[in-house]
N, C-alpha and C positions, 0 to 999 in steps of 0.2 A: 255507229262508229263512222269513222269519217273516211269522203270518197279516196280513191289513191290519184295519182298524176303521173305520167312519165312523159318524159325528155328524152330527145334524141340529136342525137349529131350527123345521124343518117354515113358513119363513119365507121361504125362497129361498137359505138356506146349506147346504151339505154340505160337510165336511170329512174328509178319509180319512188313517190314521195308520199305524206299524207298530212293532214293540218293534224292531225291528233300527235301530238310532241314536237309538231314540225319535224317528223321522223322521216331521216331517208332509208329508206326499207331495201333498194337493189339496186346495185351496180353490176350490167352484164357487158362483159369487153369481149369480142369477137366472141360470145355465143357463152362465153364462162359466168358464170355466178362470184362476182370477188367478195361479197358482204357476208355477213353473218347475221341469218332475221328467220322471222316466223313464217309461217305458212298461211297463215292467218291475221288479216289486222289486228283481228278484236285482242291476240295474244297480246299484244304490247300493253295490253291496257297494265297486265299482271308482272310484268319482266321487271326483276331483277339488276339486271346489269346495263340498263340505260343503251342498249342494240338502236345506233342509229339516230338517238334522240337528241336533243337542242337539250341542256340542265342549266338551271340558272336557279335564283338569280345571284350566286353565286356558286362558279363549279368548284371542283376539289373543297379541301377541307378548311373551314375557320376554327381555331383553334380555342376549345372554351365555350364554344357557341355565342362569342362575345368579342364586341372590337371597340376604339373607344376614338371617336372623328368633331373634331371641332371642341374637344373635352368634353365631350357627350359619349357616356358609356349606352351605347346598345346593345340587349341582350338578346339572343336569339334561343326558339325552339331546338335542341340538341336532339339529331337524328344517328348517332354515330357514336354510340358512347357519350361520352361529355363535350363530344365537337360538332360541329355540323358535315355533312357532307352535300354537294351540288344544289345545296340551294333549300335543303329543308324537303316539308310538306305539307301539301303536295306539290310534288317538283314543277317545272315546267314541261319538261316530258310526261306531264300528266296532266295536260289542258288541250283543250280543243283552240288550236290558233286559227286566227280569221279567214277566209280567203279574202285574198286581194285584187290575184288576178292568176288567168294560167294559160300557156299554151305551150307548144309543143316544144321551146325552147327556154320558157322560162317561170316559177313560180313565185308566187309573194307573197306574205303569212303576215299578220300583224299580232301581238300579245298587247293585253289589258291588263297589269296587275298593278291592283288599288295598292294605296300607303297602307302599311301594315303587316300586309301579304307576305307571309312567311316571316313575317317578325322586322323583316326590311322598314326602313321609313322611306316616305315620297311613292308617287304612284308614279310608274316607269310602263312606259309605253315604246314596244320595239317593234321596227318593222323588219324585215328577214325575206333575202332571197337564195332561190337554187337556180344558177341561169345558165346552160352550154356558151363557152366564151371562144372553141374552138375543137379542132380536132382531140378527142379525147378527157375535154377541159369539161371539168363545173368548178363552176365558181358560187363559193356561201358567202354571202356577205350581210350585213345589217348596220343597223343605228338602232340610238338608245337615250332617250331622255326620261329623266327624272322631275321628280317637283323639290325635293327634296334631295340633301347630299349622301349619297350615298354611292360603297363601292357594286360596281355591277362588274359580273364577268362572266359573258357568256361562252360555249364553245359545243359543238359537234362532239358525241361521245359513238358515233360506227365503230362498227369492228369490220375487219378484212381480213380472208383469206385469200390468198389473190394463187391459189393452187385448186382454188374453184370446190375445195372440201370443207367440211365440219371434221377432219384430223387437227391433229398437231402440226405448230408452225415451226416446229424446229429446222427446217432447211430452208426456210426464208431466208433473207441477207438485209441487214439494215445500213443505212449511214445516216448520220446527224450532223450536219452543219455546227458543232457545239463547242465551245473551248471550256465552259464548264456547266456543272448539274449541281441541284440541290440534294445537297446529303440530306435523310431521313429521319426519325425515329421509327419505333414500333408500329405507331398509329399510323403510319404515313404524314406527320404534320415535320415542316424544315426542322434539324436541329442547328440549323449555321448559315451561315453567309453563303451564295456560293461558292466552290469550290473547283479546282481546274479540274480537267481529268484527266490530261498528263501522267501516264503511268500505272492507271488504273484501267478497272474493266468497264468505266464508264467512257473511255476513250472509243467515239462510234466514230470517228472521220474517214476511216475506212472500212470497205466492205466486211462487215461483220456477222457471225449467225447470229440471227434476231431476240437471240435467248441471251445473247452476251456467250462467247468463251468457254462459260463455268457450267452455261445450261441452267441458269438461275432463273433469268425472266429479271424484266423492270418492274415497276412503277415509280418513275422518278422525271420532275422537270426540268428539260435539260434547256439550258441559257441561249437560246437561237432562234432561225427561222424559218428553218427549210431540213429537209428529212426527203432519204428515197427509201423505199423498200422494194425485194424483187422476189418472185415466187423462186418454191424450189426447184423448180422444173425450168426458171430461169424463161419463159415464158411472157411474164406481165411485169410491169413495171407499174410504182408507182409512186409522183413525187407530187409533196407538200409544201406548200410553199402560206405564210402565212403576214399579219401586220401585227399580230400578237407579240407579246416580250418573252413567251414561252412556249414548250411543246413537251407536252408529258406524254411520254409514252411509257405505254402499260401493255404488256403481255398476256393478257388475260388468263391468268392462276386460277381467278375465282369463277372463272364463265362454267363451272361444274354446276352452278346453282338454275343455269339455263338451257332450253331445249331449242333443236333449229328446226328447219324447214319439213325433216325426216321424222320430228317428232323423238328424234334420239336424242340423249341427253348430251352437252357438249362436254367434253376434255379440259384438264388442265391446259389451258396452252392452246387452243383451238382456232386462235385469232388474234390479231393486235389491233389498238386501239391508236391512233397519234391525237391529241387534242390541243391543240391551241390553245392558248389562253394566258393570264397575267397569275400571275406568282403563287401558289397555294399560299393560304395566310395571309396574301400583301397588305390584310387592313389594320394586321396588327405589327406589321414592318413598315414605320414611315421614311425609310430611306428607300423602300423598292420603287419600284415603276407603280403609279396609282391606278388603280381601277372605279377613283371614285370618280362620280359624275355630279356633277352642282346643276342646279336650276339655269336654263338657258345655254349651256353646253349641251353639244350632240358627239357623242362617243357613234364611231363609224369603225368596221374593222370587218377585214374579210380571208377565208380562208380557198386557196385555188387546189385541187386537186384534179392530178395530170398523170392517166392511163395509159399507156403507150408497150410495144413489144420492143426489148430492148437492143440494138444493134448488135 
């Protein structure tokens, strides 16, 4: 299994990493645990719910396991029912990523995945960093080129509990920079265009419980670029800020299927997830924002994450 890394800002942040999924395994802010991870590396090999991992080479869902680019239908391996999820298998959080380089402020990962790889076409070569950019601050950023055209969309899949527990987040507080989200189906795959949230419980512009209102929980892409969350104890802060066209945030329902650091099994609701990224399905919506990359284009995009106690 592969070594681990940590960073520091010599601030009150330390953050610990590993090339196996390019996985960030811990975030501790004045001495607190904010992440949701194993005790263990080798765990990750077997998890479930993508704790911490890089997924690609497409995250969230394609619908069909099939998109159709340049009049070229390509069909993909269906992991999800009849859709794909994060990218197939085996995901990219289930690859051993390069070292490139590391020290105490910053690490660098590269992936190899040949044409073919997960049903994708064109071999797509990414390089990927975890770098302290400031008090509190990492910043994930990368680039992405292909041989071949295809869409790519990577993103960070961490969970945070920023109350420093494996409980429930129902007294966290969320806000999302968003004026609208994609409504759903059952499967999780868009059934429409965006929509405002004007009036709804998807209206996060202001300080909200992280559950929404109803006490439901997300999983839904909301139309923006930035996102703060605050523990219940009002404690930790923490804001998102990304280059992405979207930010799905997910309440972690399913994280019941995963165990943490205790070895106890996690809760409905134990942690939330915010993930960056371009539009579930956008390759079969050719008016959304593109996630395709053509030959000699470099796709670059990063996301800042900013821990701070809040005045």
């Amino acid at each position: 299994m592969s070594s681990t890394y940590t960073l520091s800002d010599d601030c009150g942040l330390t953050a610990s990493f590993t090339p196996f999924g390019a996985t960030w395994l811990s975030a501790k802010f004045n001495g607190r645990e904010l992440m949701l991870g194993h005790a263990d590396v080798a765990a990750y090999a077997t998890e479930k719910s993508f704790l911490g991992c890089m997924v690609g080479r497409y995250a969230n869902r394609i619908a069909g396991s099939r998109y159709v680019l340049d009049g070229q239908e390509v069909k993909l391996p269906s992991n999800e029912g009849p859709n794909l999820l994060h990218g197939g298998s085996p995901g990219y959080h289930l690859r051993d990523w390069t070292l490139l380089y590391a020290d105490s402020r910053e690490l660098r990962l590269k992936l190899h995945s040949p044409d073919g790889d997960q049903g994708f076409p064109g071999a797509l070569d990414v390089e990927l960093s975890y770098r302290i950019t400031g008090p509190g601050e990492v910043r994930l950023s990368w680039t992405a080129r292909c041989s071949k055209p295809c869409p790519v969309n990577l993103t960070n899949h961490s969970y945070f509990n920023l109350d420093g527990t494996e409980e429930r987040i129902d007294a966290h507080r969320v806000r999302l920079e968003a004026l609208r989200v994609l409504p759903v189906d059952w499967a999780g795959l868009p059934s429409g265009e965006p929509t405002a949230v004007n009036g709804t419980r998807f209206d996060l512009r202001e300080w909200t419980p992280a559950l929404g209102a109803d006490g439901a929980g997300f999983d839904h892409c909301f139309i923006g670029s930035g996102a703060q969350m605050r523990s219940g104890d009002g404690r930790v802060q923490l804001d998102i800020g990304t280059s992405l066209p979207g930010l799905q945030y997910y309440t972690g329902r399913h994280l019941t299927g995963s165990r943490g650091r205790t070895g106890r099994a996690f809760p409905a609701f134990a942690g939330f997830a915010i993930e960056p990224q371009y539009w579930p399905d956008s390759p079969n919506h050719p008016g959304w924002p593109s996630a395709v990359v053509r030959p000699g284009e470099v796709q670059a995009h990063h996301i800042l994450y900013r821990f701070s106690t809040p005045a």
